[in-house]
C-alpha positions, 0 to 999 in steps of 0.5 A, a space after each residue: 682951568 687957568 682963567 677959573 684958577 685966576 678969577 678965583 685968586 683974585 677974588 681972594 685977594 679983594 675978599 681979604 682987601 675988603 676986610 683990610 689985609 693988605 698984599 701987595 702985588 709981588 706977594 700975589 704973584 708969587 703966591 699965585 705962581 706957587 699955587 699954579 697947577 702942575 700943567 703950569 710948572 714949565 711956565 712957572 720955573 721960567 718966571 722964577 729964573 727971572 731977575 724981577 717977577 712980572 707985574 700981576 696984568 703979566 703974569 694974567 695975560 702970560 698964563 691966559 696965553 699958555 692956556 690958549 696955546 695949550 689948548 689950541 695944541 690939544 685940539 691940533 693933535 685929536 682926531 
């Protein structure tokens, strides 16, 4: 879910580059933090405790290792 939600943002953001609208990164991050699923809230209110947001390359790795984690603790508890 996460790497399909941030692909999907990304390619937002550079459709609205292409035709000259500007966002600079601390916008994108908080616009994507916001827009996080509800699995993600946890993840979310942490980064938004935080005295500076992370750089975009941050919060993609962060949430790309909170989908594997989350994925590998499913998978641990079937069966």
């Amino acid at each position: 879910m996460i790497p399909k939600y941030l692909t999907k943002f990304t390619y937002y953001h550079d459709e609205h580059g292409s035709v000259g609208i500007t966002m600079f990164e601390d916008d994108m991050v908080s616009l994507a933090l916001l827009r996080l699923p509800k699995s993600c809230h946890i993840y979310q209110d942490s980064v938004n405790g935080r005295e500076k947001l992370p750089y975009w390359e941050r919060l993609w790795s962060d949430l790309m290792q909170e989908e594997i984690r989350r994925n590998t603790k499913d998978r641990g508890t079937v069966g």
